[in-house]
C-alpha positions in Angstrom: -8.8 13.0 2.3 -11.8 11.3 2.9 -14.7 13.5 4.8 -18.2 14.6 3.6 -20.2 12.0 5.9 -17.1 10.1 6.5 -16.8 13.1 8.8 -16.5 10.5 12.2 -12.6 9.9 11.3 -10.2 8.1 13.8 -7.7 7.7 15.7 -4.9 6.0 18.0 -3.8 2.5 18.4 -0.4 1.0 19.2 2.3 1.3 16.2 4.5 -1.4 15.5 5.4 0.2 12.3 8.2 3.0 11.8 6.2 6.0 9.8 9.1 6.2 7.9 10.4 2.5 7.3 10.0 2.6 3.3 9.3 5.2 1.2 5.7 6.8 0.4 4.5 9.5 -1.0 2.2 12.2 -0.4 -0.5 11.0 -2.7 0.3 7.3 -1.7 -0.7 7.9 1.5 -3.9 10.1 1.2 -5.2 7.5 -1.5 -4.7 4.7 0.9 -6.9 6.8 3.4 -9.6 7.2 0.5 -9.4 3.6 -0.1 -9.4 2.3 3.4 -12.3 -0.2 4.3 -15.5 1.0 5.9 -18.0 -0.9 4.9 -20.3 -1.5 2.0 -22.6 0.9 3.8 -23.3 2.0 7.2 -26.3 3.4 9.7 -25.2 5.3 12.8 -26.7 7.1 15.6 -24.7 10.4 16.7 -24.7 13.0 19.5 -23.9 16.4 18.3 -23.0 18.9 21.0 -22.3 22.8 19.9 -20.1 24.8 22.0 -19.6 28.8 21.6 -17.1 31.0 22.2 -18.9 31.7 26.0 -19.0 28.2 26.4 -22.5 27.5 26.3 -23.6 24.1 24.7 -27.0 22.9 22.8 -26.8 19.1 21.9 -28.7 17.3 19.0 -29.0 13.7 17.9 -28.7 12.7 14.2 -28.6 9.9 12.3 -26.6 9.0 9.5 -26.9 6.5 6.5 -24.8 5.7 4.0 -24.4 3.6 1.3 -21.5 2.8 -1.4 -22.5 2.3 -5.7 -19.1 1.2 -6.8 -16.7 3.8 -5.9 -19.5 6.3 -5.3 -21.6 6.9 -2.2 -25.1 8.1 -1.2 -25.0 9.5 2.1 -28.5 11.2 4.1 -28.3 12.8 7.7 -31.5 13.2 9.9 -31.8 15.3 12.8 -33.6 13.6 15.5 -33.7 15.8 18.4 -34.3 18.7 19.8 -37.8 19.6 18.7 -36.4 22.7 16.9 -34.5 20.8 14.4 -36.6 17.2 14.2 -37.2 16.0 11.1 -34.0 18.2 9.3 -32.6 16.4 6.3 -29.3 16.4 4.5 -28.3 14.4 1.3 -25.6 14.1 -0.4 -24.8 12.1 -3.8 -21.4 12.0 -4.8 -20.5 12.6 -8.0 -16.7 12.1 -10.2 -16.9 14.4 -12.4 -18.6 17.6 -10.5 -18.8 18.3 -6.8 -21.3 16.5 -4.8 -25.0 17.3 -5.0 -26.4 18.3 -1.5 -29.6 18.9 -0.4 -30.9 20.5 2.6 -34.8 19.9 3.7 -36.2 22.1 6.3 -39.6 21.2 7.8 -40.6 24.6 9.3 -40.6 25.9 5.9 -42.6 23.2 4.2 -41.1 23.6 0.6 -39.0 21.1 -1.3 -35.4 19.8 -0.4 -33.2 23.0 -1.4 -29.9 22.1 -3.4 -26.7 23.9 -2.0 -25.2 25.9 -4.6 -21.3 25.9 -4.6 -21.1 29.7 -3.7 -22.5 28.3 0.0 -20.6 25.5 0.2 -18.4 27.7 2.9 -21.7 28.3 5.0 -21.7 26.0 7.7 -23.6 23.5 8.1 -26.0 23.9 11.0 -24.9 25.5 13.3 -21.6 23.6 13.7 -18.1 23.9 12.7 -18.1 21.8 9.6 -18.8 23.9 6.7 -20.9 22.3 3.4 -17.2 21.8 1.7 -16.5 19.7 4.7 -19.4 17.1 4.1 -18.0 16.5 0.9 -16.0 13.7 0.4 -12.8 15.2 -1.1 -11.3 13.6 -4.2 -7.8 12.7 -3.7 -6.9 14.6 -7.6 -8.0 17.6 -6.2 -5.0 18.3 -3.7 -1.5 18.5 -4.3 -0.3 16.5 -1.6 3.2 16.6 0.1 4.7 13.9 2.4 6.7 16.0 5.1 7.7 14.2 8.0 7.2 11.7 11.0 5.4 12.5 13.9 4.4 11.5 16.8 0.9 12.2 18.7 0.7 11.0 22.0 3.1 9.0 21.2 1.9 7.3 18.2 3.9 7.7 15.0 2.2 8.8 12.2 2.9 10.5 8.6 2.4 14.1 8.3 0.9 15.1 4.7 0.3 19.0 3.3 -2.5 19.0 0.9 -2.7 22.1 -1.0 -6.1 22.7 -3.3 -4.5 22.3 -6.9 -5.4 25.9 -9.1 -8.6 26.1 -10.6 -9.8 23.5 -7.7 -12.1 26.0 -5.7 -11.8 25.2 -2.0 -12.1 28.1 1.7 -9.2 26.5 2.7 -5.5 27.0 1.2 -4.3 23.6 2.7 -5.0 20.6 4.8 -2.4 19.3 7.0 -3.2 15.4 8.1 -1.7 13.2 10.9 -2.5 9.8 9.4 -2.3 6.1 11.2 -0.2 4.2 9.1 -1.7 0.9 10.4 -5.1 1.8 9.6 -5.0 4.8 7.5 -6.9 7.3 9.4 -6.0 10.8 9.8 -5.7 11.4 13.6 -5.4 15.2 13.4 -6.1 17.3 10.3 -5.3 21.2 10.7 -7.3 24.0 8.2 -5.9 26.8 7.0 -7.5 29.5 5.6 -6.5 31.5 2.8 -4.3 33.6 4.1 -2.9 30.7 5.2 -3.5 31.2 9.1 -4.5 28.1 10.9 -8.5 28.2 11.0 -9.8 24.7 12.1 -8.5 21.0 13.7 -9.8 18.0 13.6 -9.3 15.5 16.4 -10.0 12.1 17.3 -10.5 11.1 20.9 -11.5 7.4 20.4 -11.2 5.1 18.1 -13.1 1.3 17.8 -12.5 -1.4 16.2 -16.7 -2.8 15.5 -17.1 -5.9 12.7 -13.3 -5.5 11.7 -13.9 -1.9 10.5 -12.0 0.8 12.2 -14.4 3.6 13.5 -14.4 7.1 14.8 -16.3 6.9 18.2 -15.5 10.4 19.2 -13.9 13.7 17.0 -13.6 17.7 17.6 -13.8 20.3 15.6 -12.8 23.2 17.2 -12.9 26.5 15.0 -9.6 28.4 16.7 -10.4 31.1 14.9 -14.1 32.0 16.8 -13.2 29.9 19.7 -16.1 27.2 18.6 -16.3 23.6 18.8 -18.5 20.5 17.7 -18.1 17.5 19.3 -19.1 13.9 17.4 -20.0 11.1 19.8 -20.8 7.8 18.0 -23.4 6.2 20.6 -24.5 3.0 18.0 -23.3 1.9 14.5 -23.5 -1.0 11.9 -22.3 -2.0 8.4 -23.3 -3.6 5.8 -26.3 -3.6 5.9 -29.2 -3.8 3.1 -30.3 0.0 3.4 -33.4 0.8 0.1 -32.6 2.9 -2.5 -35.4 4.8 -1.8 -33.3 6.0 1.3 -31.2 8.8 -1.0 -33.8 10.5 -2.4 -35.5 14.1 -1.8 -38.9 12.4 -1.7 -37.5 10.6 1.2 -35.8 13.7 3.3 -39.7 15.3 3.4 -40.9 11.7 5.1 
């Protein structure tokens, strides 16, 4: 399932394919949403609006930028605005054999990026409803995934997987369920449930662009059922491939 900074996922065009037309399986299909085109790298702009359970909303502007080495990615997020999280970094490096190294650089505290250890990784991430675990990019081996139906959602067909966190695989969550676009292999809806297996999280995608031929997540939800929560993703500019330094994805950089 692919997430981590990939977190602006899609959504809804028109189907002219029948979900279930030729046979696919579970795997099939999350691997051909891991493998799905988006770009050689990427530099985005983002509103970020947090909404509690009374309702009340704070709104922040980041910035994302990432970049792919071979099947690997170097992804950093900078908070832009308001003046009580300005200058905020986040890094991540993905890794193959290993989770994926993150770093978190506060200014107010004026130390050194701090690496997240994997016992935080079901902290969330500030302040919103995605969790460290969700700004990983999740490797398709991890999941025991289980094609289980046609469905439609708003009256677009799509295939319904359940990806279940393979033993020994430490996740918060005991499975995903995804509604994935077979035209354009994006997951449309993905539900989280915890481990009790109660439903704990969903994903939605609101709009959905086409920009330089690449398919792209203009505006996702995360709403945390569970404390009646929500963060809301609105893409307001983006571009690929683009030449981004190296220097970019480094902690020397995230104290700039």
């Amino acid at each position: 399932m692919k997430f981590g900074f990939r977190f602006f996922l899609a959504a809804l065009l028109c189907l002219s394919l029948a979900a279930g037309a030729y046979a696919i399986t579970g795997t099939e299909i999350v691997q051909n949403v891991h493998d799905r085109d988006d770009g050689d790298s990427a530099a985005s702009e983002t509103t970020m609006i947090l909404i509690n359970d009374k309702g009340q909303e704070k709104e922040r502007t980041i910035r994302l930028i990432r970049k792919d080495y071979g099947d690997l990615s170097k992804s950093m997020i900078r908070f832009l605005a308001p003046a009580d999280v300005k200058g905020t970094g986040f890094l991540v490096w993905e890794n193959t054999d290993r989770d994926d190294d993150q770093f978190l650089y506060l200014p107010a505290l004026k130390q050194d990026p701090r690496r997240i250890a994997s016992s935080e990784k079901n902290s969330r991430f500030m302040g919103t409803e995605f969790t460290y675990e969700d700004m990983e990019n999740r490797k398709v081996e991890k999941d025991t995934h289980t094609y289980l139906r046609d469905e439609e959602i708003d009256g677009h067909l799509c295939y319904v997987v359940e990806s279940v966190p393979k033993e020994g695989e430490e996740s918060q969550y005991g499975k995903f369920i995804s509604w994935v676009h077979p035209d354009i292999w994006i997951p449309i809806r993905i539900e989280f449930y915890d481990e009790n297996m109660e439903l704990l999280k969903i994903l939605t995608v609101s709009e959905l662009e086409e920009i330089d031929g690449i398919w792209t997540t203009i505006e996702s939800t995360m709403d945390n059922v569970q404390e009646e929560r929500k963060t809301i993703l609105r893409v307001d500019e983006i571009e690929y491939n683009l030449d981004i330094p190296d220097d970019f994805f480094t902690e020397r950089y995230l104290k700039e």
